[in-house]
N, C-alpha and C positions, 0 to 999 in steps of 0.2 A: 590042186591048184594048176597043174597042168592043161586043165581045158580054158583056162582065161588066158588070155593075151593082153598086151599092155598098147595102150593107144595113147597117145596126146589129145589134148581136148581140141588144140586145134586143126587135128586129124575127122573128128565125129563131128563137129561143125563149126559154123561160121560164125566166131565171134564178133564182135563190132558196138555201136552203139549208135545212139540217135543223131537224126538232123538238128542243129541247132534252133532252138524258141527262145525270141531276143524279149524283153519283158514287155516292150511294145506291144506284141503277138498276144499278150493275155487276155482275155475276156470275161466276164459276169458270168455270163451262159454259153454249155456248147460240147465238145468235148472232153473228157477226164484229162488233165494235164499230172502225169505221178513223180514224185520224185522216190526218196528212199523211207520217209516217212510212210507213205501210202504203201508201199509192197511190205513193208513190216507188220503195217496192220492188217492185212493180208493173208499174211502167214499167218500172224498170229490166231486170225479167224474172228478180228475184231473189224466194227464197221467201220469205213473209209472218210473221211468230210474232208474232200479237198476243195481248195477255196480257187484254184488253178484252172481254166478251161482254153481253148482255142478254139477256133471257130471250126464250125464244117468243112467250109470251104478249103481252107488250111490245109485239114486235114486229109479231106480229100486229092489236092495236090500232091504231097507226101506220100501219100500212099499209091499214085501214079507212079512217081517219079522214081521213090525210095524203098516203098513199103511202110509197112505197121505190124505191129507185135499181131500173131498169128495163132490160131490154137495149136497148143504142144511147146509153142516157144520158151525159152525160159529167162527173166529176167533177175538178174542178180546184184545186190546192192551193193556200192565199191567205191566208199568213201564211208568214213567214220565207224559207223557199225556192219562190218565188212559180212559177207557170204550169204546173206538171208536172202533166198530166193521166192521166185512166186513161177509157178505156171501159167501160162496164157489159156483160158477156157475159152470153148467154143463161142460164147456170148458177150466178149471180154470186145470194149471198144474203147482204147485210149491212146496216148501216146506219153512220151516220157522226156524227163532231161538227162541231156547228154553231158557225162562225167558222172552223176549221180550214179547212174543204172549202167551195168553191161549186160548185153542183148546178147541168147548163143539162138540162132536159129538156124533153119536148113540140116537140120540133124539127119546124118548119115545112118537111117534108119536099118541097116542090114549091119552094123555095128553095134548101135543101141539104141534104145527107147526111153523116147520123154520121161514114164514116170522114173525108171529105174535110173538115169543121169541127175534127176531133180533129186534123188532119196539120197545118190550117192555126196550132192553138194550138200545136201543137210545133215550127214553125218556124220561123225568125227574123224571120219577118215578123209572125208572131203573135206572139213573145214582146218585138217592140218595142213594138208597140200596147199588152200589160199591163204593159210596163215605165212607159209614157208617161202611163196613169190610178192606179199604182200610190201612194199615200201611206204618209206613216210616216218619219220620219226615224232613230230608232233603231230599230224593227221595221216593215219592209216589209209591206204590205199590200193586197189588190186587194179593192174592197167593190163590193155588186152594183149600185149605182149606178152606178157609175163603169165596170163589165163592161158592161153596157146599152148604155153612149153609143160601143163600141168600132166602128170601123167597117170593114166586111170587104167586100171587092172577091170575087163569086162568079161562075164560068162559069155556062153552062145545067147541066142535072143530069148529059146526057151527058158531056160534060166533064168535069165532076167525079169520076162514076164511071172513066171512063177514066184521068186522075191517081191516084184513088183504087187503082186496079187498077195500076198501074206500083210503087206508092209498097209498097203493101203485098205486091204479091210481092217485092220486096228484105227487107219486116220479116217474111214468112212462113218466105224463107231463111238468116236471123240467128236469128229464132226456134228454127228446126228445130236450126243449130248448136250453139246455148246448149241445146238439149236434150238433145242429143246430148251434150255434155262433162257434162253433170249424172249423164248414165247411165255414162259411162265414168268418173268420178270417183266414184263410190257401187259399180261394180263393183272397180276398184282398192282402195279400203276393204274393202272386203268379202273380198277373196283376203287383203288384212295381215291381218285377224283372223282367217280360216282358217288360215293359216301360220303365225300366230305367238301367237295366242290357244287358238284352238281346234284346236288340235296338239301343243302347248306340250307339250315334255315335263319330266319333273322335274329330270334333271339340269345342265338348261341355268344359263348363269349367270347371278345376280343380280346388277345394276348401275345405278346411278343414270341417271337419262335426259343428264345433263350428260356422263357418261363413253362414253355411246352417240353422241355427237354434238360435231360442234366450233361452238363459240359465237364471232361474231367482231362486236365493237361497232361502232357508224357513229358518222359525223362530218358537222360541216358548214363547209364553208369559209365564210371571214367574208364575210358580205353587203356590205359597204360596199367589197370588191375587186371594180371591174367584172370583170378580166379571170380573175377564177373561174370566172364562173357565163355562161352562155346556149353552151354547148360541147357536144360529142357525143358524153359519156358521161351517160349517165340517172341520174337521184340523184330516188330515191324518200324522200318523206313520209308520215308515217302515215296521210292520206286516199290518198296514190294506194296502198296495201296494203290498206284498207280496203275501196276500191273494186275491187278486185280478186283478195278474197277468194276462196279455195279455186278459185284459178284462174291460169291463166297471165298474168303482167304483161308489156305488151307497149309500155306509150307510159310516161311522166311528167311531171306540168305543170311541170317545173324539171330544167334540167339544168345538168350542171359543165365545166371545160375541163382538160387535162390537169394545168395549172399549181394547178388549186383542187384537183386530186385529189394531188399532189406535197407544197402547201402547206398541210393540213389533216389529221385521222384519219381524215379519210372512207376505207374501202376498197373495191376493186373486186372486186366478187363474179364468180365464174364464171357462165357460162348454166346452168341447172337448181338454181341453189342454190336454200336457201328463204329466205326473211324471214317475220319474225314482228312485230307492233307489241307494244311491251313498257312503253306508257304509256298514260295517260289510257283509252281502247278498246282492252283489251289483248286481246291472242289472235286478232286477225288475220291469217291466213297467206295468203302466194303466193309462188308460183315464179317463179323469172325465165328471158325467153323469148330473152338476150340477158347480156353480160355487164355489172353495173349497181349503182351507191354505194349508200347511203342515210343517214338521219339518224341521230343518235345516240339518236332516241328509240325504235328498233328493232332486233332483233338480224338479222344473219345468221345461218345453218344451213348447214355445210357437213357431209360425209359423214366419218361416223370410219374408216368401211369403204371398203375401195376402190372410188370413182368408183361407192359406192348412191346416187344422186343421189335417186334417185323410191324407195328405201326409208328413205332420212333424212325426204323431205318426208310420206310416209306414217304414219310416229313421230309425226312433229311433229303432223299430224290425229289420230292414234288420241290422243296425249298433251294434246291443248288444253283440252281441259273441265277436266280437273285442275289444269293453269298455272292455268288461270282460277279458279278456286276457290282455289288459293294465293297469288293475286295478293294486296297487301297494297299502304296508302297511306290519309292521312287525308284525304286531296282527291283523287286522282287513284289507281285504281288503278297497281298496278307490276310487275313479273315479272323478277327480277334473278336473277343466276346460283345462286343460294341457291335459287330458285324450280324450277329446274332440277335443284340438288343433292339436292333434296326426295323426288323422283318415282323412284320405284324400278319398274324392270323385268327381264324375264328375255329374253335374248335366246341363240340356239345358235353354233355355230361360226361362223367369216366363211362359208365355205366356202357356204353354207345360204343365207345374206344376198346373196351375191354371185348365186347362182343364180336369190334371188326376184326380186331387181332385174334383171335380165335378161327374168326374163317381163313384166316391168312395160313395155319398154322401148315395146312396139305401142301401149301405152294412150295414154300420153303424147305419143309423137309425133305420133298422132294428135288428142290433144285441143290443141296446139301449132298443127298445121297447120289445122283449125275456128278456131283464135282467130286465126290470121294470115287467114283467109276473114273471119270475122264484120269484123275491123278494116276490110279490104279495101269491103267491100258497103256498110260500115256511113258510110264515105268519100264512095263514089257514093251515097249516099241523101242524105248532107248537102249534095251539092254541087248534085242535083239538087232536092230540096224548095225550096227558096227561088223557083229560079227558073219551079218547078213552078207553083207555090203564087203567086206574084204575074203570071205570065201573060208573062214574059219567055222563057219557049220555050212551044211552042206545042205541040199533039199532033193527030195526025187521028182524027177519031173515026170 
């Protein structure tokens, strides 16, 4: 530990934040407008739909006058859901709201390097130091004073880069997976509405999408029974379906015991069913990678046809935008079985159904065994950053 020195952050660079964007300034088309939403899906490595733009011109003012987020820069959320940062790539062209996001750029690169600063904020050694200057009792908050006086324990640069290099070929081979299930999940879409859109013939039958599918409600065993809940069947919430939207669900932050799943409505879905959330953030779907409860505020999706596991959860994507649209509620949207009764579709023989589901079957197991690797890698990169990143194993440069 000798060879690291201790720096302040607002030693290695300039922190600050953006020019003010009055909501006059908004536009249709134009530039990416981000607040903390958008860099979390970012991080995450989920796609962005900001509805936020400014004009060119705007932006090109600002970027005269004040500048713009830069490649290497790094943008850090600081409000609500505090420390998730993003790096600025080379091809990166936005701007941001100010309060939302704090901006470090102009990094004192003979002290540190982008990737190795960015790995050290997503670590838990970095996310205790912004826990430790955070304020705010009902809204959390990190202000650039308080980012300033943080203080960070840095190798030489070789060092850094060497961490840096270990750290991000694990996030290169997470990356590539998550790419890879995005492709095989948009080419599975794409064969349902070749086979069953754009083939469609006339005299297939019409039927409501409730009668295409079996709907099965969740429960939740009562909280105040310890010997429910901390057991080894998974009972999903509508953030862990949310977070693992249009994709295989593999963990959940709660789970039940056999006795919570005997003595409640919760039921246990088969592996490849689907869930859907049917409240508040409706129209969230994933499949399960494992057989798995969930709450009553989501449904299950089991197969009407024999054992189409990946052509029920395929319905259920060609069908979401619709639910969604039907969804109805004075506070909370909703999607209840009536929402389902609604949606009319034409589908052919089983016989048809049975066969597409069979070609389906490569996609899936394939996107299945990438999300049991990404889990895998994604284990060793948490186990190893901390101890990367604070200097408690060491590496040879």
């Amino acid at each position: 530990m000798s060879e690291w020195k201790e720096y302040k952050l607002g030693d290695i660079a300039e922190i600050t934040s953006s020019k003010r964007i009055f909501y006059s300034e908004y536009v249709e088309n134009g530039v990416p407008f981000y607040r903390s939403k958008e860099i979390i899906d970012l991080f995450n490595r989920r796609d962005i739909q900001t509805e936020l733009f400014i004009t060119e011109k705007r932006f090109n003012e600002i970027e005269v006058k004040f500048g713009v987020p830069m490649e290497d820069d790094i943008l850090l959320t600081s409000v609500g859901s505090l420390g998730v940062p993003y790096k600025v790539k080379p091809k990166d062209k936005f701007y941001f709201k100010d309060g939302n996001l704090t901006w470090f750029r102009n990094l004192d690169k003979s002290k540190v390097i982008p990737d190795f600063l960015f790995t050290w904020i997503s670590s838990n050694v970095g996310k205790q130091k912004l826990d430790e200057v955070s304020i705010g009792s009902t809204q959390a908050a990190l202000t650039i004073s308080g980012l300033k006086t943080i203080e960070i324990l840095l190798p030489d640069i070789k060092t850094q880069k060497s961490i840096a290099t270990i750290l991000s070929s694990l996030d290169d081979k997470i990356d590539l997976l998550h790419r890879q299930n995005i492709t095989l999940e948009k080419m599975a879409e794409t064969l349902f509405r070749q086979w069953f859109v754009e083939e469609a013939k006339e005299d297939w039958e019409e039927i409501s999408l409730y009668d295409a599918i079996e709907l099965v409600g969740g429960g939740t065993p009562k909280t105040t029974v310890n010997e429910y809940w901390d057991g080894n069947i998974k009972w999903l919430s509508g953030g862990d379906i949310a977070g693992n939207h249009k994709n295989f669900v593999v963990s959940s932050e709660k789970s039940i015991t056999e006795l919570g799943l005997k003595n409640s409505s919760a039921k246990l879905l088969p592996k490849f069913s689907t869930v859907i959330s049917a409240r508040g953030t409706v129209g969230k779907y994933c499949m399960l990678s494992e057989p798995m409860t969930f709450s009553q505020s989501n449904y299950g999706i089991l197969p009407k046809f024999k054992n189409c596991f990946f052509f029920t959860y395929l319905l259920v994507a060609h069908s979401v935008d619709e639910l969604q649209s039907a969804a109805y509620g004075s506070v909370f949207d909703t999607i209840t079985t009536n929402t389902f009764k609604g949606l009319t579709i034409t589908l052919p023989e089983e016989e048809y159904i049975i066969r597409f589901n069979e070609s389906m079957e490569p996609y899936f197991s394939k996107i299945l065994t990438n999300q049991t690797q990404i889990r895998t890698l994604s284990a060793l990169r948490n186990t190893l950053l901390p101890k990367l990143m604070s200097g408690v194993v060491t590496i040879e440069c």
